[in-house]
C-alpha positions as CSV (number, residue, x, y, z in Angstrom):
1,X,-10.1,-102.0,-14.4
2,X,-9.6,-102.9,-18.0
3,X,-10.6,-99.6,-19.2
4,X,-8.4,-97.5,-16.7
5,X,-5.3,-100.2,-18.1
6,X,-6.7,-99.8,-21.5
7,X,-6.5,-95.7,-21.5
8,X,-3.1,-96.0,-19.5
9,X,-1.6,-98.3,-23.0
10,X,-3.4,-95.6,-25.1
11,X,-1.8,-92.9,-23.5
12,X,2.0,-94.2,-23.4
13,X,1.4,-94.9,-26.8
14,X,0.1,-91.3,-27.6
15,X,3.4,-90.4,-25.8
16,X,5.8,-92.5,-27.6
17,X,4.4,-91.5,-30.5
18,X,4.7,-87.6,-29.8
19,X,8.1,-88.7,-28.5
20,X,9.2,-89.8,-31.9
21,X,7.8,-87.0,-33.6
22,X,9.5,-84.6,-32.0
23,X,13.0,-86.3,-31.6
24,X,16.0,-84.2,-33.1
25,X,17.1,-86.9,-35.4
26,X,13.7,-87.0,-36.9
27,X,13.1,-83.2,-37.6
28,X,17.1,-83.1,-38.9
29,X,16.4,-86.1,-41.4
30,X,12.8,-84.0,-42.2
31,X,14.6,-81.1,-43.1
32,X,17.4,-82.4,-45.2
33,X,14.8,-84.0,-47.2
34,X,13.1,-80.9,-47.4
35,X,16.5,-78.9,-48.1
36,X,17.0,-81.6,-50.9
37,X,13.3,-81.6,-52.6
38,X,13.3,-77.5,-53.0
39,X,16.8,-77.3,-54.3
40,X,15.5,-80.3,-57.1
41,X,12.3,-78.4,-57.7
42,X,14.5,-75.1,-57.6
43,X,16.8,-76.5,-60.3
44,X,14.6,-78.5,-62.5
45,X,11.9,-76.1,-63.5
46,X,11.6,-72.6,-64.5
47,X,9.9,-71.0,-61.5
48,X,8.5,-67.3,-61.3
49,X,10.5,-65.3,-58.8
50,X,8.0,-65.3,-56.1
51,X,8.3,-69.3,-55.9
52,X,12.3,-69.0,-56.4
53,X,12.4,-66.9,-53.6
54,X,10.2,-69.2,-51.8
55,X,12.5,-72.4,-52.6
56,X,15.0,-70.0,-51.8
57,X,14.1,-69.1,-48.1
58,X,12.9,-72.7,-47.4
59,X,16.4,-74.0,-48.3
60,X,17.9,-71.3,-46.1
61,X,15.7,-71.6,-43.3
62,X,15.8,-76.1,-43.5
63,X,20.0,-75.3,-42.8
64,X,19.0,-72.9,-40.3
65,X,17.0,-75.9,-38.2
66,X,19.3,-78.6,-39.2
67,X,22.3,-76.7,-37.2
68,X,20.1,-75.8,-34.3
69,X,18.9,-79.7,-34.1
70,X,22.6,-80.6,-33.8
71,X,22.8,-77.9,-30.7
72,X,22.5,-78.5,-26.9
73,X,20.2,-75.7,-27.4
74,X,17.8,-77.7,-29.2
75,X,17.0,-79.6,-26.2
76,X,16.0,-77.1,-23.9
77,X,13.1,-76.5,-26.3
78,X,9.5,-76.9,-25.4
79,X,7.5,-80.0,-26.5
80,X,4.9,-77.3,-28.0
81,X,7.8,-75.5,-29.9
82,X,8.9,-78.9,-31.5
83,X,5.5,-79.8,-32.4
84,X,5.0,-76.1,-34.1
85,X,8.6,-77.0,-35.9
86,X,7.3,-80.4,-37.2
87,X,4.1,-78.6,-38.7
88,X,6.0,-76.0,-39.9
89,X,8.2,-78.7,-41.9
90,X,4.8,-80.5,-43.3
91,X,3.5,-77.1,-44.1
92,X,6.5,-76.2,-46.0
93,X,6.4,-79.9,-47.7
94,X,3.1,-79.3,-49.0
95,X,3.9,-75.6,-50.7
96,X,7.4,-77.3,-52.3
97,X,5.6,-80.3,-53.9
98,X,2.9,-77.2,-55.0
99,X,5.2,-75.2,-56.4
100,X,6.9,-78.5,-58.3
101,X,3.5,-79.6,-59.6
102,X,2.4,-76.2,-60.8
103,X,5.6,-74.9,-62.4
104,X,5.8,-75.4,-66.2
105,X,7.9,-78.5,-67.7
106,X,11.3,-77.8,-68.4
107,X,11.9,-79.1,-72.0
108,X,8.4,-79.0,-74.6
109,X,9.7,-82.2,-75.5
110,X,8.5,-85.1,-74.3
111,X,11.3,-87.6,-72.7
């Protein structure tokens, strides 16, 4: 009996969890920060092409999701498709904060 009550707390918690995850407001407030760290990195160092591109299309794409978030249309989307859309956003973290640690300083001087 404890275990069944123990696995049914577990799993409303797993739920209220994914719940959170996946809420609109959360994924908008993701991808403004996102929106908002590539146009820094875009702006404060000297990227190759490829990775301005990148920035670029990751900017583009984080408006993109921000206007369907504020939709109606947003909610008839699939738990599994807001999961993919909250990986996608972590994915594209990572190769932002990549492309910000790799890219050369600005300035030689030291500030």
């Amino acid at each position: 009996m404890v275990r069944w009550l123990r696995n049914v707390v577990r799993s409303w918690r797993e739920h209220r969890e994914q719940a959170r995850i996946i809420a609109p407001q959360n994924l908008r407030t993701l991808a403004d920060e996102l929106r908002e760290l590539a146009l820094l990195t875009e702006r404060a160092s000297p990227v190759d092409t490829c990775a301005l591109f990148r920035l670029r299309r990751i900017r583009h794409e984080m408006d993109a999701l921000v206007k369907l978030t504020e939709s109606a249309e947003f909610d008839r989307l699939s738990v599994e498709k807001r999961l993919e859309l909250h990986e996608s956003i972590s994915r594209a973290f990572e190769q932002v904060l990549e492309s910000a640690y790799t890219s050369p300083a600005p300035t030689a001087r030291l500030q």
